[in-house]
Kinemage of the C-alpha trace (Angstrom):
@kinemage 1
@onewidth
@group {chain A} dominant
@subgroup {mainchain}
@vectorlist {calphas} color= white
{ca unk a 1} P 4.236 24.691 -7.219
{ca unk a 2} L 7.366 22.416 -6.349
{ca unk a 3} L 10.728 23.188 -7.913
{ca unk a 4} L 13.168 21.293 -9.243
{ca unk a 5} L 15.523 19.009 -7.252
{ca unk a 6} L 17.622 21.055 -4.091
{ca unk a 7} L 21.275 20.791 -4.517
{ca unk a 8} L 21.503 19.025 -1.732
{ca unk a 9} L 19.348 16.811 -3.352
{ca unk a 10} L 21.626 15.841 -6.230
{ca unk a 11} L 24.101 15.127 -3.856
{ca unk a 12} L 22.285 13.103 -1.803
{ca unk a 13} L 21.043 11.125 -4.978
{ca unk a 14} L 24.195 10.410 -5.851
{ca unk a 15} L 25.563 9.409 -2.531
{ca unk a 16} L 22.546 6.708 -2.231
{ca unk a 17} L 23.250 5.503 -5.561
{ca unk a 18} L 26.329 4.312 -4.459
{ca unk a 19} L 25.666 2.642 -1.776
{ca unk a 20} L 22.617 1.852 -1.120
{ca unk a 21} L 20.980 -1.385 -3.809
{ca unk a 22} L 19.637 -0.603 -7.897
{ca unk a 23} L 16.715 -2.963 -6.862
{ca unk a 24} L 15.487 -0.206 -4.311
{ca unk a 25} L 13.808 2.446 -6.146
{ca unk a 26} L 12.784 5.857 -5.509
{ca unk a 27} L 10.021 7.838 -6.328
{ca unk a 28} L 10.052 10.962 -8.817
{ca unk a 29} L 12.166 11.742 -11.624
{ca unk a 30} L 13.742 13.663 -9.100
{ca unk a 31} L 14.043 12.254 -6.150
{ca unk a 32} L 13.049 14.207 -2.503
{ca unk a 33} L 14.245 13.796 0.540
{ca unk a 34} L 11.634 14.955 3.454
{ca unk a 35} L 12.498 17.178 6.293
{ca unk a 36} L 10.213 17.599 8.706
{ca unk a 37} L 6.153 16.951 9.141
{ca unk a 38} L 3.144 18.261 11.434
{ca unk a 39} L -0.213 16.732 10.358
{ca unk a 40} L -0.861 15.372 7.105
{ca unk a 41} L 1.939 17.664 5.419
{ca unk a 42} L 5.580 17.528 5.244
{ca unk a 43} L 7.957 19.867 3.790
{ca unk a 44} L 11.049 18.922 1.619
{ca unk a 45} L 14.862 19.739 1.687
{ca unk a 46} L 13.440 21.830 -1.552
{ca unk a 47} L 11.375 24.269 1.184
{ca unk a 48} L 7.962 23.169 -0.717
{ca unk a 49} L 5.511 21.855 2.206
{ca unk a 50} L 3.720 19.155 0.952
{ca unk a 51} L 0.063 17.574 1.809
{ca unk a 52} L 1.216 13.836 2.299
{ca unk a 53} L -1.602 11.015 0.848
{ca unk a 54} L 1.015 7.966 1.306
{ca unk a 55} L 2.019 8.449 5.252
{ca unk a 56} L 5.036 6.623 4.558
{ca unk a 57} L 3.213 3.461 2.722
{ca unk a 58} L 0.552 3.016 5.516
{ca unk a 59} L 2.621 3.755 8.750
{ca unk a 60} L 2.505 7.171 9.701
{ca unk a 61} L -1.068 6.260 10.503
{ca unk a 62} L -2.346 9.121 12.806
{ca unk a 63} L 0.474 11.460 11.313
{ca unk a 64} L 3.562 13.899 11.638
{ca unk a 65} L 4.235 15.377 14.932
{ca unk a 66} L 1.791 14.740 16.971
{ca unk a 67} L 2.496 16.000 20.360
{ca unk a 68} L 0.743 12.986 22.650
{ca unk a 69} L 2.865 10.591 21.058
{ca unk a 70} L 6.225 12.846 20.569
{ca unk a 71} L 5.982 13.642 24.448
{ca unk a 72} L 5.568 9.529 25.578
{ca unk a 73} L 8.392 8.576 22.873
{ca unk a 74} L 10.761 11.176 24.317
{ca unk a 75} L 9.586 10.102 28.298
{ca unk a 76} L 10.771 6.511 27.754
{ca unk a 77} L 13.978 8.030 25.748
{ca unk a 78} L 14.889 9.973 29.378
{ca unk a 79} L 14.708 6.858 31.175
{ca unk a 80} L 17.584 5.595 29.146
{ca unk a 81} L 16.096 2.505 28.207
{ca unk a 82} L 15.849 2.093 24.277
{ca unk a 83} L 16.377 -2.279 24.461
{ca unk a 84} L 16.514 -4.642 26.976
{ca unk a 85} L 15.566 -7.990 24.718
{ca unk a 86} L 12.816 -10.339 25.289
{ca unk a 87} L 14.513 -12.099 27.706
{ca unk a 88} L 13.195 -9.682 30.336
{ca unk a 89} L 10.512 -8.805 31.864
{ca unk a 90} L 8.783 -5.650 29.804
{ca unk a 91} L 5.772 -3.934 31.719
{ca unk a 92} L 4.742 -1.801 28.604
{ca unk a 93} L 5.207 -5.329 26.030
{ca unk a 94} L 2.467 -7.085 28.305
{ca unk a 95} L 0.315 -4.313 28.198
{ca unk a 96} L 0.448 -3.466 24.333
{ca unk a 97} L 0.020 -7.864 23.817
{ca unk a 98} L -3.449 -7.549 26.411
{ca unk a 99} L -4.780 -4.100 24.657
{ca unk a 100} L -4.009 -6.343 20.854
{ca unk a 101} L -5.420 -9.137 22.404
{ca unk a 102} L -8.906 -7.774 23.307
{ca unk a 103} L -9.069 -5.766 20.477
{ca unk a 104} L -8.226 -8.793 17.793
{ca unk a 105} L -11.518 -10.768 18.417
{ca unk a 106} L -9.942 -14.106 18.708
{ca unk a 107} L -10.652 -16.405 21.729
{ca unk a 108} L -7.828 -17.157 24.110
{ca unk a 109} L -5.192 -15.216 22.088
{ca unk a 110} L -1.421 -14.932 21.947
{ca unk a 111} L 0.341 -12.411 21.076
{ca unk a 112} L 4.442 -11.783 19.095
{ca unk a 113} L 6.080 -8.648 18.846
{ca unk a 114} L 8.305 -8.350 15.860
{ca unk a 115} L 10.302 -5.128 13.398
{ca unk a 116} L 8.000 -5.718 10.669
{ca unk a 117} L 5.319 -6.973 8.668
{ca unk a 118} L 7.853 -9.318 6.617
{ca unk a 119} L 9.085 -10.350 10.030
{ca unk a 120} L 5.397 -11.249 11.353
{ca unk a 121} L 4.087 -12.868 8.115
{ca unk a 122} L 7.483 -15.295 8.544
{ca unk a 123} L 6.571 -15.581 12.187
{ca unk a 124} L 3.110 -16.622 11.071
{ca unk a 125} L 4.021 -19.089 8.043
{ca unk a 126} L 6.891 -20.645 10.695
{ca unk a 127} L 3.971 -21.322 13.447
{ca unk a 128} L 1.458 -22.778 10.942
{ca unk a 129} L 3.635 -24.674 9.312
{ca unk a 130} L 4.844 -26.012 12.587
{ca unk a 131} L 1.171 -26.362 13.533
{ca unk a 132} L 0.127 -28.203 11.139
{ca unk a 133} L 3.658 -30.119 10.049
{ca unk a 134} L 2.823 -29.239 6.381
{ca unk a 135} L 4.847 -26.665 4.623
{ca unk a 136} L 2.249 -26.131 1.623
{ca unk a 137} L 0.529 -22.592 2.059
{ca unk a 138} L -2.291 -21.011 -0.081
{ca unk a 139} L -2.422 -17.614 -0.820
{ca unk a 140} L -4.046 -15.076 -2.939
{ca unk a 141} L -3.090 -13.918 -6.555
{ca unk a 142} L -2.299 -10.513 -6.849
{ca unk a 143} L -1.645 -10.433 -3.046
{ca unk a 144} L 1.483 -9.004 -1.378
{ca unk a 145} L 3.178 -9.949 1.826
{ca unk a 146} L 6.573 -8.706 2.298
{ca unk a 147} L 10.147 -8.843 1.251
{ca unk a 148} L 11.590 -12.362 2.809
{ca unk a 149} L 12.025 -15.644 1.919
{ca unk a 150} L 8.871 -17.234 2.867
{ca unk a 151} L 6.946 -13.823 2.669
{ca unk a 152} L 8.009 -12.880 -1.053
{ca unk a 153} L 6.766 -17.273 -1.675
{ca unk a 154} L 3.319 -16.555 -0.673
{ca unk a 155} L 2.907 -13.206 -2.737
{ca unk a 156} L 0.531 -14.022 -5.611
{ca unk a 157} L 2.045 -10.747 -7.954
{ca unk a 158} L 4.905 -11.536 -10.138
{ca unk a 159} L 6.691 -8.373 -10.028
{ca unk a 160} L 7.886 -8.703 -6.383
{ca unk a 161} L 8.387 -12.387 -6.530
{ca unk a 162} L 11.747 -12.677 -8.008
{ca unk a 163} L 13.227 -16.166 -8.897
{ca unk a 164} L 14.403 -17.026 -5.618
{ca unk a 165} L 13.767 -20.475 -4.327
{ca unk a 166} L 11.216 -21.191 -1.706
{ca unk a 167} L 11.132 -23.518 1.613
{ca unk a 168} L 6.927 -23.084 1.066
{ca unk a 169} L 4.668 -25.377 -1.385
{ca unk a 170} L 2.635 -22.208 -2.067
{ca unk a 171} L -1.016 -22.494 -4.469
{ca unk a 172} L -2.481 -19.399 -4.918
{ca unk a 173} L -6.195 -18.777 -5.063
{ca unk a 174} L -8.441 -15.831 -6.259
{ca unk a 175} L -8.635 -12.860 -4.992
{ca unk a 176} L -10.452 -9.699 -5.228
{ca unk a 177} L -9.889 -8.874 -9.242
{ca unk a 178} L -12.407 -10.803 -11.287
{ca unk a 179} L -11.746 -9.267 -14.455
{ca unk a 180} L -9.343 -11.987 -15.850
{ca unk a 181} L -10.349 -15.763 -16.135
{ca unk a 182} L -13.773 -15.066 -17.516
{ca unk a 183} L -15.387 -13.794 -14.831
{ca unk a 184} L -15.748 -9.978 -15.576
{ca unk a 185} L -19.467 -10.330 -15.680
{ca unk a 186} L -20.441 -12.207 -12.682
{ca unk a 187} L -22.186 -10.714 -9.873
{ca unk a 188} L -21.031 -10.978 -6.446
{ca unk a 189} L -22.655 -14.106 -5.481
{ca unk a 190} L -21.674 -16.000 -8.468
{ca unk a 191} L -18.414 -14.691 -8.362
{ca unk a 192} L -18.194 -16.168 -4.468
{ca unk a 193} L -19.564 -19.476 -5.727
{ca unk a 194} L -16.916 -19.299 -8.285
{ca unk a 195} L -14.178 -18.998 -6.244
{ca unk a 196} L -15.334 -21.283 -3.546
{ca unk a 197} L -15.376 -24.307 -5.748
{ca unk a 198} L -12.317 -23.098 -7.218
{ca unk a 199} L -10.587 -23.459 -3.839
{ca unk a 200} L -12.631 -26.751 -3.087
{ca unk a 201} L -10.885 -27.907 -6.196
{ca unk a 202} L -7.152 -26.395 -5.420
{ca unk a 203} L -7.284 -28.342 -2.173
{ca unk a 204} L -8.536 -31.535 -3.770
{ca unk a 205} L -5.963 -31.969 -6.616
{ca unk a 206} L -3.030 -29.327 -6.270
{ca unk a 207} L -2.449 -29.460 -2.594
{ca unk a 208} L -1.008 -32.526 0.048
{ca unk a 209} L -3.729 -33.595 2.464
{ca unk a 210} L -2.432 -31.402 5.145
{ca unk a 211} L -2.142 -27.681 4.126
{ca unk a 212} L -0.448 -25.585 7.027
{ca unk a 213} L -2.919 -22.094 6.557
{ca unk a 214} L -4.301 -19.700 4.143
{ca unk a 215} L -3.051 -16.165 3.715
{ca unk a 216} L -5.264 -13.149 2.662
{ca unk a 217} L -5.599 -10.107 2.879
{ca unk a 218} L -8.706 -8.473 3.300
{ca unk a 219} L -7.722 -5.547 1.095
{ca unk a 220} L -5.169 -6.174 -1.778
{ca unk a 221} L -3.212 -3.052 -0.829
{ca unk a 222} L -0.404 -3.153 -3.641
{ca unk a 223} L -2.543 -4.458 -6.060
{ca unk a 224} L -4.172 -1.041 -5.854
{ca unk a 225} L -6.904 -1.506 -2.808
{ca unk a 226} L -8.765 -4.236 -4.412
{ca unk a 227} L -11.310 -5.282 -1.502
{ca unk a 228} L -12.247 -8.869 -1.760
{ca unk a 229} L -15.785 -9.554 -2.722
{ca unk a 230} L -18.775 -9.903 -0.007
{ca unk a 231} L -18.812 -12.739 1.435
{ca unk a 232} L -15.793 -14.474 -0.413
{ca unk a 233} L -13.745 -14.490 2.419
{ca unk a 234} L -16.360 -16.451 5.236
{ca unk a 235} L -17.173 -18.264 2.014
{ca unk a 236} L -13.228 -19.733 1.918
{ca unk a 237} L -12.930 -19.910 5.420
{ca unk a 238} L -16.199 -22.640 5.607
{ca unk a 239} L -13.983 -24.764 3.352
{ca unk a 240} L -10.884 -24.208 5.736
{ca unk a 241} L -12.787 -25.499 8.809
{ca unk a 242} L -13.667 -28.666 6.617
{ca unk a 243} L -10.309 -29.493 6.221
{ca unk a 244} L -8.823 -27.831 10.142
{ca unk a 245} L -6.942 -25.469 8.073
{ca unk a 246} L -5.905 -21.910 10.085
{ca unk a 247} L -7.001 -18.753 8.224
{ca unk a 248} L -3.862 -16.115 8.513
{ca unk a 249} L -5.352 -12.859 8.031
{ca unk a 250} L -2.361 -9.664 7.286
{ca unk a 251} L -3.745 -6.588 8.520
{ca unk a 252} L -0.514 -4.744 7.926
{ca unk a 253} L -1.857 -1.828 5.938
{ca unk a 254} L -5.631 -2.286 6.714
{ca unk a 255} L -5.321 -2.710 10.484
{ca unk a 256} L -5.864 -0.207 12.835
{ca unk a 257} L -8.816 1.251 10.976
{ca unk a 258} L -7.292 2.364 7.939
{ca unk a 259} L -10.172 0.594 5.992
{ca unk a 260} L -13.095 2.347 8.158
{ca unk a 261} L -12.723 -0.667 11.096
{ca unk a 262} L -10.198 -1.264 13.228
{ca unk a 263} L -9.588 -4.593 11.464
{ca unk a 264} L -9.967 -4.896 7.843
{ca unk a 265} L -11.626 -8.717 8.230
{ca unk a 266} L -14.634 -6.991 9.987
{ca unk a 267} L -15.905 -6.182 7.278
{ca unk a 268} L -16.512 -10.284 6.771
{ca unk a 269} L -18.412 -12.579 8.872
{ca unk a 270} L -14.887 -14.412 9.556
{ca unk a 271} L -12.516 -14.192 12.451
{ca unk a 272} L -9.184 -15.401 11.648
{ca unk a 273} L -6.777 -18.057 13.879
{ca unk a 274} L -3.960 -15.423 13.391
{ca unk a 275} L -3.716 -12.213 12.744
{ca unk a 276} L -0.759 -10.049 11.296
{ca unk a 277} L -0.263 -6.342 12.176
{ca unk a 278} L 2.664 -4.015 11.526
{ca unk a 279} L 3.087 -0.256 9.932
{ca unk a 280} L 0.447 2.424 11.392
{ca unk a 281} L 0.498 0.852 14.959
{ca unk a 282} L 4.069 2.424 15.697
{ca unk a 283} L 3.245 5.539 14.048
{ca unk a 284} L 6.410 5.572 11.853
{ca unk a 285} L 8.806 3.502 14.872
{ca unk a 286} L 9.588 -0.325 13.779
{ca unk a 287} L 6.173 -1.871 15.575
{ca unk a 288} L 4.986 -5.602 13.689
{ca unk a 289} L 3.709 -8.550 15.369
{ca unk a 290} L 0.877 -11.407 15.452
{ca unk a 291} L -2.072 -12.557 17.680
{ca unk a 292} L -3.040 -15.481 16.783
{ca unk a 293} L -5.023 -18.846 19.094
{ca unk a 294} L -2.939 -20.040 21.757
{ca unk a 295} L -2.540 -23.608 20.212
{ca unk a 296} L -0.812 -22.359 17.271
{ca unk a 297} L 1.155 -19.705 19.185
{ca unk a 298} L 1.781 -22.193 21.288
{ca unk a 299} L 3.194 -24.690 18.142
{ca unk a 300} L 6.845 -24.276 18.678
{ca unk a 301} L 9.027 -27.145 20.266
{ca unk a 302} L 11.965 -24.840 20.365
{ca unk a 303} L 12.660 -21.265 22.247
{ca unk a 304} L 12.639 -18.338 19.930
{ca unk a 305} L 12.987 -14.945 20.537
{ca unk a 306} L 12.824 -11.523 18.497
{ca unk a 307} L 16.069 -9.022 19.969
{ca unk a 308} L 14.554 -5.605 18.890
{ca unk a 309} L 10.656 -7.007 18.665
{ca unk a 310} L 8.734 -5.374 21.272
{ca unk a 311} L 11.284 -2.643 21.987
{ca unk a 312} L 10.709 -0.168 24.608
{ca unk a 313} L 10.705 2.396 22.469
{ca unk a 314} L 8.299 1.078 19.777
{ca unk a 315} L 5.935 -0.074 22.472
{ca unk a 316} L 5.711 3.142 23.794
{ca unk a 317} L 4.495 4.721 20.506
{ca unk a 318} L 2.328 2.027 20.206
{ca unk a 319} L 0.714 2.365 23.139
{ca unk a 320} L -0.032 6.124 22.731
{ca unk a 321} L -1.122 5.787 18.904
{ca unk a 322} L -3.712 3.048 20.381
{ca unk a 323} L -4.804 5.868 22.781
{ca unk a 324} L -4.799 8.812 20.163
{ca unk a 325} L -6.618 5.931 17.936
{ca unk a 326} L -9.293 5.320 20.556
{ca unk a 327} L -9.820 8.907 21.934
{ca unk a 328} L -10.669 10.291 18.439
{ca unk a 329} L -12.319 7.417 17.407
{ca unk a 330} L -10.005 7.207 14.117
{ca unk a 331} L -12.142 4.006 12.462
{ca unk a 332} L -15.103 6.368 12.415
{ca unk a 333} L -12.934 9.323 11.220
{ca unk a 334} L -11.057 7.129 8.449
{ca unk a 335} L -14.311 6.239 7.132
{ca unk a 336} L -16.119 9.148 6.850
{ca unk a 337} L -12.966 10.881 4.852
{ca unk a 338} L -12.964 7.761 2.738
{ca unk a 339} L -16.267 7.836 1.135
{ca unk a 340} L -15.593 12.243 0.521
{ca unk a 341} L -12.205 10.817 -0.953
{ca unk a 342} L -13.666 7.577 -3.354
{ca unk a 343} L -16.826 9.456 -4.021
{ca unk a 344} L -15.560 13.214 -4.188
{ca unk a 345} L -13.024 11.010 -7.259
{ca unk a 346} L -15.765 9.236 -8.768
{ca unk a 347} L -17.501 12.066 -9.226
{ca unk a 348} L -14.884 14.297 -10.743
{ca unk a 349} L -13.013 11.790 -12.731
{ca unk a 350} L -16.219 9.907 -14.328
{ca unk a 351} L -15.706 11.350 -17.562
{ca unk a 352} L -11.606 11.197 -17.983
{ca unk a 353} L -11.176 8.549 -20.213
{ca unk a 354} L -7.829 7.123 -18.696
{ca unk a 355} L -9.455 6.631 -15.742
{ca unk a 356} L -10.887 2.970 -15.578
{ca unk a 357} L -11.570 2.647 -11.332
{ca unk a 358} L -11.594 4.580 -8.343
{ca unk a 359} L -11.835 2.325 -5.602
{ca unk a 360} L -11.434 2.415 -2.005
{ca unk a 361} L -12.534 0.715 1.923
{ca unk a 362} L -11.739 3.757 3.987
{ca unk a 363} L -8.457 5.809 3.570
{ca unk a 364} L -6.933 2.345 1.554
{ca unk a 365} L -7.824 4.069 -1.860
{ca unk a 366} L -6.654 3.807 -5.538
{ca unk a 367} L -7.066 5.115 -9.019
{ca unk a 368} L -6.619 3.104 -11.794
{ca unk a 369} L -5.116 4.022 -15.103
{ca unk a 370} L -6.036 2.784 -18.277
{ca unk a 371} L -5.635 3.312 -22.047
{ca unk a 372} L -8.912 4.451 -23.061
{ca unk a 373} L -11.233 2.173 -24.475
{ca unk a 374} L -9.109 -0.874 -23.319
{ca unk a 375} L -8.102 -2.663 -19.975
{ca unk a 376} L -4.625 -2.273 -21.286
{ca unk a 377} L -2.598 -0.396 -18.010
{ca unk a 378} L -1.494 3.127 -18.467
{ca unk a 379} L 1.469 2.890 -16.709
{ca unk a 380} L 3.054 5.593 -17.904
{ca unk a 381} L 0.031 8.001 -17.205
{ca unk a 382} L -0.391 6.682 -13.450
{ca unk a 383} L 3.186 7.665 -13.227
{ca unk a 384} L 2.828 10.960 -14.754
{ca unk a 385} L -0.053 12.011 -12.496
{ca unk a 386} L 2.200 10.814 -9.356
{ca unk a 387} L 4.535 13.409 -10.849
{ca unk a 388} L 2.193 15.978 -11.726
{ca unk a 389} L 0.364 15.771 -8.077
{ca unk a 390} L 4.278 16.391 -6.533
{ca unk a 391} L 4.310 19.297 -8.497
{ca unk a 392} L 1.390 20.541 -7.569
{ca unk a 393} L 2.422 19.946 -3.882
{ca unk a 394} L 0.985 16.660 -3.412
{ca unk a 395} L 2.350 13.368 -2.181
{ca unk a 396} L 1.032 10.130 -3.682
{ca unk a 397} L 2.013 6.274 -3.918
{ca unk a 398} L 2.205 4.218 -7.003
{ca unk a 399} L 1.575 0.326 -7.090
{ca unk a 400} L -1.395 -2.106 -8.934
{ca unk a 401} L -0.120 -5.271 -10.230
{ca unk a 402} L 0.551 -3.510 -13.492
{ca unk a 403} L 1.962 -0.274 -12.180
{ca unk a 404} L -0.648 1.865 -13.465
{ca unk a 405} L -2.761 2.502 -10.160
{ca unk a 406} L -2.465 5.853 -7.989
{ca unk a 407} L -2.360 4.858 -4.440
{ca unk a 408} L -3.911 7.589 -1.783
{ca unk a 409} L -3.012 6.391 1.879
{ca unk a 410} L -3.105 9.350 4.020
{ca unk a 411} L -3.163 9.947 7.568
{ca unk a 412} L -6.544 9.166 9.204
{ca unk a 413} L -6.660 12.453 10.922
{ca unk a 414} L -6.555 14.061 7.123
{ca unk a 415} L -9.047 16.833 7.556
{ca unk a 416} L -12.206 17.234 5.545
{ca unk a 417} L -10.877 20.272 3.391
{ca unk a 418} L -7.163 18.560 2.644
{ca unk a 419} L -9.069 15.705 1.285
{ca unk a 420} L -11.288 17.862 -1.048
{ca unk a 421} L -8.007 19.813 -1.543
{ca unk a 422} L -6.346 16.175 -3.028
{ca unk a 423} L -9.449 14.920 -4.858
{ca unk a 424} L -9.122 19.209 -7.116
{ca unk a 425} L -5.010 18.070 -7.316
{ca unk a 426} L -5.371 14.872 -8.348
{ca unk a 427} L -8.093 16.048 -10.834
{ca unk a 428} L -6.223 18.520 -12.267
{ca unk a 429} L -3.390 16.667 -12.721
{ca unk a 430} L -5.347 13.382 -14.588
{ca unk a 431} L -6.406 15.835 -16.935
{ca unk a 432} L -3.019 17.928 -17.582
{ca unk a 433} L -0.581 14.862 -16.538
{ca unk a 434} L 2.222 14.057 -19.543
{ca unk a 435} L 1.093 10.707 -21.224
């Protein structure tokens, strides 16, 4: 069992509270700062070793220490070349953009090399917009995409919005959760039909004739991996094509095959004009970017560059978490692990009454708190069993539009007996969490 906060701890605490912003929060009553990491575990300035189930919100996608990629990151770090900028020539940039390009499904593709996922949704809303000269977006309720200007205007959830003002026209369409709006008891087709017409109807009366793109993802991941329904995402992009309108699809936690694929929108009959990545691809170094069809790549009447995008350094982990992806086929992996995970927690948490949903689409997987006998959130219990798993040695995420969902995102080599090991944790600690 964990122990309270390390001295060091405290100090460290009280250091970042003075410098670093109130609006950036950390986890745990008592904060932790993480050492070191081989596998799926990590062990604390507190000495506790940890089994990790967030891999650092998505991105330490294969996970800690793994010796293929330590050895190629520390190869390019003897050459001496960290940067150079975009305005060279960079052998391993060209062949990360050809390996994305094949692997994205998208005829004649392009591909941008940014930090982040913020940084490649705003490349992808500036290219569109340009594309199309029409800065009205749609986007998804409940949806998240990031913390910038344009990014935090297409977010459909409220509590990461802030007031700011906006350069975007943004409408925001339906997305996985049918629960509110009257629509708890469709099925899935009637739920598609639903939302179809609803988006028909957006476009006809809320929206200027010429709408720069749609933004989804395929997977609400802060919402608390809510998967949108079958067939509701080919279903909107029909109506797109009526109208020439560029699906943008962000695969920046459910790329790589996080959700059981390597893309998260292959598991719809779609494939989208432009595609976002970011997070696992680096493997923990700054690694974001777009692929997207040449003509919209292709939009900008102006030069434009990204200084650290496409780094040497990132590219190189890049390129050998693409290998170590590919050579133990990690899609296949994350997706077998995912149904012990979703159905290993269904199973044991079927009778706890706070527990309204486990869902999940690979190793993208949440549990969902709620006051029993109500929808009303249990915030305060999804928070307590975050605690409870630390103390109990395991790492887990928080999120869901309300706060009350237990996010599991661990690293898709998490062996078969550390998942069963999480689903007893995370068991015990629903049923003995403070509430």
């Amino acid at each position: 069992m964990s122990g309270h906060t390390h001295a060091r701890d405290e100090e460290l605490l009280k250091r970042h509270r003075k410098v670093m912003p109130p609006w950036m929060p950390l986890y745990y009553d008592q904060p932790l700062e993480i050492v070191s990491g081989s596998g799926s575990t990590v062990t604390g300035s507190d000495g506790v070793s940890y089994l990790e189930f967030y891999s650092g919100i998505a991105t330490n996608l294969v996970g800690y220490g793994i010796p293929e990629i330590q050895e190629a990151v520390q190869s390019q770090l003897r050459t001496g070349v960290v940067h150079t900028s975009t305005f060279y020539l960079i052998r391993k940039q060209v062949e990360l953009a050809e390996r994305i390009a094949g692997l994205s499904g998208i005829d004649d593709p392009v591909v941008f090399f940014t930090c982040s996922g913020t940084e490649a949704v705003e490349t992808a809303l500036l290219l569109t917009t340009q594309y199309r000269a029409s800065n009205q977006v749609i986007a998804l309720r409940y949806s998240y995409h990031g913390r910038s200007f344009g990014a935090l205007a297409v977010t459909g959830d409220r509590n990461w919005q802030g007031r700011g003002l906006s350069p975007l026209r943004v409408a925001h369409a339906r997305g996985g959760e049918r629960r509110h709006g009257g629509m708890a008891d469709l099925n899935d087709t009637d739920y598609v039909h639903a939302c179809t017409e609803d988006l028909r109807e957006l476009l006809a009366t809320s929206t200027p004739e010429a709408t720069a793109a749609m933004v989804v993802e395929p997977v609400q991941g802060i919402a608390g991996a809510v998967p949108l329904v079958p067939g509701q995402l080919a279903s909107y992009q029909a109506v797109l094509r009526e109208h020439d309108i560029p699906l943008i699809v962000d695969e920046v936690q459910t790329g790589w095959g996080r959700t059981g694929r390597y893309w998260g929108y292959q598991w719809h009959d779609v494939t989208p004009d432009v595609l976002v990545f970011a997070k696992g691809v680096g493997n923990g170094l700054t690694m974001g970017g777009l692929v997207g069809r040449r003509e919209i790549m292709s939009s900008l009447s102006h030069p434009s560059i990204s200084s650290f995008g496409g780094n040497p350094l990132s590219l190189t982990s890049a390129l050998a978490t693409l290998d170590y992806i590919d050579s133990h086929d990690l899609p296949a992996r994350s997706a077998h692990a995912g149904r012990i995970l979703v159905e290993g927690l269904q199973r044991c948490l079927a009778d706890e009454p706070w527990v309204c949903q486990v869902r999940g689409t690979g190793l993208l997987a949440a549990i969902e708190y709620t006051r029993p006998g109500t929808l009303e959130p249990a915030v305060d219990m999804a928070t307590s069993v975050q605690e409870t798993c630390r103390d109990m040695e395991l790492l887990v995420g928080v999120g869901g539009t309300s706060g009350n969902c237990v996010r599991l995102l661990p690293p898709l080599t998490v062996s078969d007996d550390q998942v069963r090991q999480a689903i007893r944790i995370i068991t015990d600690a629903t049923r003995t969490a403070r509430t």
